[in-house]
C-alpha positions in Angstrom: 2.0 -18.5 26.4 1.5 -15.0 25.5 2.8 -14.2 21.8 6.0 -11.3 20.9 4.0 -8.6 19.2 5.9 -6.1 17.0 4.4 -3.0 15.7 6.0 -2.3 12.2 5.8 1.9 11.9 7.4 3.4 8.4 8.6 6.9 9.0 9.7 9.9 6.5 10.2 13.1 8.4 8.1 12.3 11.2 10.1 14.4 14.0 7.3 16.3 15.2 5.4 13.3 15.2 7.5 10.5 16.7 7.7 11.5 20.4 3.8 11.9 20.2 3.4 8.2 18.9 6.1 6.8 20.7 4.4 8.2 24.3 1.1 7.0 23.1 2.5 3.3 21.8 4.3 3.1 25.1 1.4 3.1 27.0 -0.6 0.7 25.0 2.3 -2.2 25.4 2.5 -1.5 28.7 -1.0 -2.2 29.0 -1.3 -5.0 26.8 1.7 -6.6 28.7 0.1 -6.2 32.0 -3.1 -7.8 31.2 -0.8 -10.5 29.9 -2.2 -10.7 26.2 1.4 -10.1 24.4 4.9 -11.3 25.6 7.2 -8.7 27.6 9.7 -9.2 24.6 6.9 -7.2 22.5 8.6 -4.0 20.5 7.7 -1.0 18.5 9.7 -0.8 15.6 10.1 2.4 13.6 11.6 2.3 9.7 13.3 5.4 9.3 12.7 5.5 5.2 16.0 7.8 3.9 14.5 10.6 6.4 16.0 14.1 6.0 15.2 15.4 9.3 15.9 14.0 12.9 13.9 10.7 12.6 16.4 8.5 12.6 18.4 10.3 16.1 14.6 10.6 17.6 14.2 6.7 17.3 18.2 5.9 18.3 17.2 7.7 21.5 14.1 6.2 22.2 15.6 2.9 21.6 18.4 3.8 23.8 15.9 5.5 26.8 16.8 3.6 30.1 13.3 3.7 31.6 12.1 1.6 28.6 13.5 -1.4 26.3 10.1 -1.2 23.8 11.5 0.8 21.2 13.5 -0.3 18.2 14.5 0.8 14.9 15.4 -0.1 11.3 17.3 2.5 9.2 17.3 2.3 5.1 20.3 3.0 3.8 18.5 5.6 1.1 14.8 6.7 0.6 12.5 3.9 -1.1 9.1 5.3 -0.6 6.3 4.1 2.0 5.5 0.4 0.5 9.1 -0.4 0.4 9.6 0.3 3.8 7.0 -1.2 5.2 7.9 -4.3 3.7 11.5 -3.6 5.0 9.9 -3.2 8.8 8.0 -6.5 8.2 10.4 -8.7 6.8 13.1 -7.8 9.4 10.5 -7.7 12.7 9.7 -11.4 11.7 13.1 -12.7 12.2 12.1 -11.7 16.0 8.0 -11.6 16.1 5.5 -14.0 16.6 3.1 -11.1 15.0 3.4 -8.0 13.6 0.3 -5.1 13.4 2.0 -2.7 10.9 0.5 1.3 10.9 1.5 4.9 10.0 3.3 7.3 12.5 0.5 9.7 12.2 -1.9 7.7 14.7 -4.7 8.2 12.4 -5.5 4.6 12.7 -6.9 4.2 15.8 -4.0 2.0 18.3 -7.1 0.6 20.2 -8.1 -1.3 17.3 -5.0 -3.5 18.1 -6.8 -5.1 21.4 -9.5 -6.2 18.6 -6.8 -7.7 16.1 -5.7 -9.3 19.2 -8.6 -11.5 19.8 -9.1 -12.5 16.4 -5.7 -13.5 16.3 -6.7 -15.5 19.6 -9.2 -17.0 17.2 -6.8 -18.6 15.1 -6.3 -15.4 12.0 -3.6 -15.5 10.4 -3.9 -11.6 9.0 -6.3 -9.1 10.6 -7.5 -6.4 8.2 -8.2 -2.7 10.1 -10.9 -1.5 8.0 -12.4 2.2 8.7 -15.9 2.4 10.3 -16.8 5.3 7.7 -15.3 8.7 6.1 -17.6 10.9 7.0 -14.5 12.8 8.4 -13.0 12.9 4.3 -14.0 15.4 1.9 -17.1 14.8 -0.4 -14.4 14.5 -2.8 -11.7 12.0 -1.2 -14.7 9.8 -0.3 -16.3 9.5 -4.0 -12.6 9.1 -5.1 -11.5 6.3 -2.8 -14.7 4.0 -3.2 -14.5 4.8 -7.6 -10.8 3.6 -7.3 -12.1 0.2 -5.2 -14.7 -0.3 -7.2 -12.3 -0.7 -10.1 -9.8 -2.6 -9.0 -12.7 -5.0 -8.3 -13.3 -4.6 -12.0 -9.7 -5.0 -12.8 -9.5 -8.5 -10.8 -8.0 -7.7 -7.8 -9.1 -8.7 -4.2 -9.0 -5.6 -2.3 -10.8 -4.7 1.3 -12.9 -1.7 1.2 -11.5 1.6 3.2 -8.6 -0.8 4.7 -4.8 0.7 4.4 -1.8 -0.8 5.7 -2.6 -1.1 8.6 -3.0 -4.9 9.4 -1.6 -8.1 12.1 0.3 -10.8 10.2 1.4 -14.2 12.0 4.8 -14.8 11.1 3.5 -17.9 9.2 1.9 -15.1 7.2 4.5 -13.1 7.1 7.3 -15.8 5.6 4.3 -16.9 2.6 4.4 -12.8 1.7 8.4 -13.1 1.4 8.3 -15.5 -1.5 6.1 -12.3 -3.5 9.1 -11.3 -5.9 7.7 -8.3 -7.0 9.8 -5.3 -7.5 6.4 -2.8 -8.0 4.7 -3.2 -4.5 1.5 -3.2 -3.7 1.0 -4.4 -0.5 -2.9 -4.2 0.2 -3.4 -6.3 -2.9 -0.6 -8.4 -2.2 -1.5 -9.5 1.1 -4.8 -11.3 0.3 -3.0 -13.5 -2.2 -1.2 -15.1 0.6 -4.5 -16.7 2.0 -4.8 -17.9 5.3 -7.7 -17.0 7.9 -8.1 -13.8 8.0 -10.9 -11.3 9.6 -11.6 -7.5 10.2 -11.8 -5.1 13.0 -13.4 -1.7 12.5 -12.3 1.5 14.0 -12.6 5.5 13.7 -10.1 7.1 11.9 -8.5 10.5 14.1 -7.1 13.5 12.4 -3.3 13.8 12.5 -2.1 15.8 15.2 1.6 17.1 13.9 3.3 17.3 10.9 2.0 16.9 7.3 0.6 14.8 5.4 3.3 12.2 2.8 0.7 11.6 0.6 -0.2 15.0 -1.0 -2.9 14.0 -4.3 -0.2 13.5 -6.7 1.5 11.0 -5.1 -1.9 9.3 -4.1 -2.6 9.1 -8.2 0.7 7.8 -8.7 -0.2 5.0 -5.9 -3.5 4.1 -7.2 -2.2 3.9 -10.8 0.8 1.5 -9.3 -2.0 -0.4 -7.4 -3.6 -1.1 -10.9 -1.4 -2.0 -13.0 1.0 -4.2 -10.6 -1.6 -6.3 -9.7 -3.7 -6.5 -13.2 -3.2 -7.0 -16.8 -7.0 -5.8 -17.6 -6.5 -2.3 -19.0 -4.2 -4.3 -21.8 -6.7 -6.4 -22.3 -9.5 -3.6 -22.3 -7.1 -1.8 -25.1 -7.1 -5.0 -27.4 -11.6 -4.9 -26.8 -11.6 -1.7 -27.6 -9.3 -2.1 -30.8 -11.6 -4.6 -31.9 -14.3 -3.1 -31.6 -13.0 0.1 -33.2 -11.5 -2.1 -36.1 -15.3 -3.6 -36.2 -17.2 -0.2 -36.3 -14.5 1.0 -39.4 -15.4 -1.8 -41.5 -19.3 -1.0 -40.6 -18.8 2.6 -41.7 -16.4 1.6 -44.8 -19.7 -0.2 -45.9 -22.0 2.6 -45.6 -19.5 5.1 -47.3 -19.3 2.0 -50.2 -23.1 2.6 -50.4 -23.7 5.8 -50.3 -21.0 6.8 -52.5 -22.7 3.8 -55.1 -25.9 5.6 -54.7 -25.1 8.9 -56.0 -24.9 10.4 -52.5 -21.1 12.2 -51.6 -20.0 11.9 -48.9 -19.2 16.0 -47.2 -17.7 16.5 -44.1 -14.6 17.3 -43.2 -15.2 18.7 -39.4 -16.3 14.6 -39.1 -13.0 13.2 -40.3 -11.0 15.6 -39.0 -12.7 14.8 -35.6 -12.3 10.8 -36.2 -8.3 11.3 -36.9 -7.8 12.9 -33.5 -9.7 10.6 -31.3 -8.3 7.5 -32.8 -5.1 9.5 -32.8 -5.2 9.6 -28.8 -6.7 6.3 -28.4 -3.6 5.0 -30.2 -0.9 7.6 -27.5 -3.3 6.3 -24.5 -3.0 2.9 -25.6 0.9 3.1 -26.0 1.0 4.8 -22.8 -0.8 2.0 -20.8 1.5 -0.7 -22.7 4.5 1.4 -22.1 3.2 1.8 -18.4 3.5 -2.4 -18.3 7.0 -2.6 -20.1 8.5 -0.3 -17.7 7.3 -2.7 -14.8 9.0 -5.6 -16.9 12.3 -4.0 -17.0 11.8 -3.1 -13.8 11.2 -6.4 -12.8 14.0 -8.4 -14.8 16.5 -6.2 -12.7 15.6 -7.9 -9.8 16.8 -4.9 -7.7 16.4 -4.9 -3.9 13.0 -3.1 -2.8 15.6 -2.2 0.4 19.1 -2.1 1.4 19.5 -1.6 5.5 21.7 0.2 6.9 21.3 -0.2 10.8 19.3 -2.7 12.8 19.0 -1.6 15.9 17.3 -5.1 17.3 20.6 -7.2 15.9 23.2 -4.8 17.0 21.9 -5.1 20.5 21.4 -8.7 20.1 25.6 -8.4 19.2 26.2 -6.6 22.7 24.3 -9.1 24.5 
């Protein structure tokens, strides 16, 4: 028996975008419902993330279109960034899923690549990772960037895929293991591997976006990397306390030699040098209080407990209500 698929799609301000993915989605459930590979009770399911434009009335009335019963939609009650609701989308689609292939709204991940995720599912996966092919379509610069900042989190510990985003298939076996994650800081592509399971690949080309603008401008991609790090890592404490020892070990080495030459005869001239000593360790000391402070924040953050999202409408229940 064919499995309900539910395509998880976060969306901030995606007007332009929306009618665009939502014709292009249509067809490819259609299609996979035909060839009978995914139950007729499969759904798209857009998360309408604290939008200020007309998201959320683009999605009521695609979800209320006669012609069609695919589309449904999840609005958050206030804006809680892209991880949060994803994880939103995911947690609710599971209540009615068998799997779920979360993406972006921008179809730059390629919706073909779902026939692949399909058959590994068929081959008993439990998460499907969509990896891109290459970048050669990136800038020298967002290409050196994005395999430095993989590379690291290798180095910090965490199990990461290579050029994979958020866009994935979870069983809803999968699914219900990530709901016991607690976390208040999210970071879901390091999350997700900590769950386990069989899971596989499937490559594909990434496409340029054809409307609207990019939500991840370079600041906002920092501050994601930087939350990737240090959510899922305690290394760059732990690289602070090496590097204080070996500091601490290299001022007792040149306490010596001053001890020495001063003993000898020899003074000791310089002031350019000292002067030069005070202000590095002087900012190794703020970046280290910065990184610890960076972790403390995440405790407090943390000890709240607060929701990561509070819904306001769900369309999928309150026609579940009418019927």
């Amino acid at each position: 028996m064919a499995e309900t698929l539910y395509i998880v799609i976060p969306c901030y301000n995606e007007e332009e975008m929306l009618p665009i993915t939502a014709k292009e989605l249509m067809k490819k459930m259609d299609a996979l419902m035909d060839e009978g590979r995914i139950s007729r009770n499969s759904k798209v399911m857009f998360v309408d993330d604290g939008s200020k434009d007309a998201t959320w009335e683009i999605i009521e009335k695609l979800h209320n279109m006669q012609a069609s019963d695919i589309f449904t939609g999840v609005k958050l009650s206030r804006n809680k960034g892209h991880q949060n609701a994803l994880l939103a989308g995911l947690m609710t689609a599971k209540k009615y899923a068998d799997i779920v292939i979360s993406m972006d709204a921008d179809l730059q991940d390629d919706i073909n690549a779902v026939d692949g995720m399909l058959d590994k599912r068929a081959e008993g996966c439990e998460i499907v990772y969509g990896v891109r092919s290459s970048r050669e379509t990136d800038t020298a610069f967002k290409r050196s960037t994005a395999r430095g900042y993989y590379k690291m989190l290798e180095l910090m510990g965490v199990e990461i895929t290579y050029d994979h985003a958020d866009y994935r298939l979870m069983s809803r076996r999968a699914l219900e293991a990530l709901s016991q994650f607690k976390e208040v800081n999210l970071f879901l592509r390091g999350m997700v591997p900590m769950v386990g399971f069989k899971s596989d690949i499937v490559t594909y080309e990434r496409n340029e976006r054809v409307a609207g603008e990019s939500k991840y401008p370079l600041k906002k991609m920092l501050a994601f990397a930087i939350e990737g790090i240090t959510s899922l890592s305690v290394k760059p404490i732990r690289f602070i306390t090496a590097l204080g020892v070996i500091i601490f070990v290299i001022s007792i080495i040149m306490l010596i030699y001053f001890l020495i030459t001063k003993a000898a005869g020899d003074t000791v001239r310089g002031w350019a040098s000292t002067i030069t000593s005070v202000w590095a360790l002087g900012g190794l000391q703020m970046l280290a209080i910065g990184v610890i402070g960076e972790y403390i924040g995440k405790i407090y953050l943390e000890t709240k407990a607060r929701p990561n999202f509070i819904i306001d409408i769900d369309l999928e229940e309150q026609s579940s209500e009418h019927n």
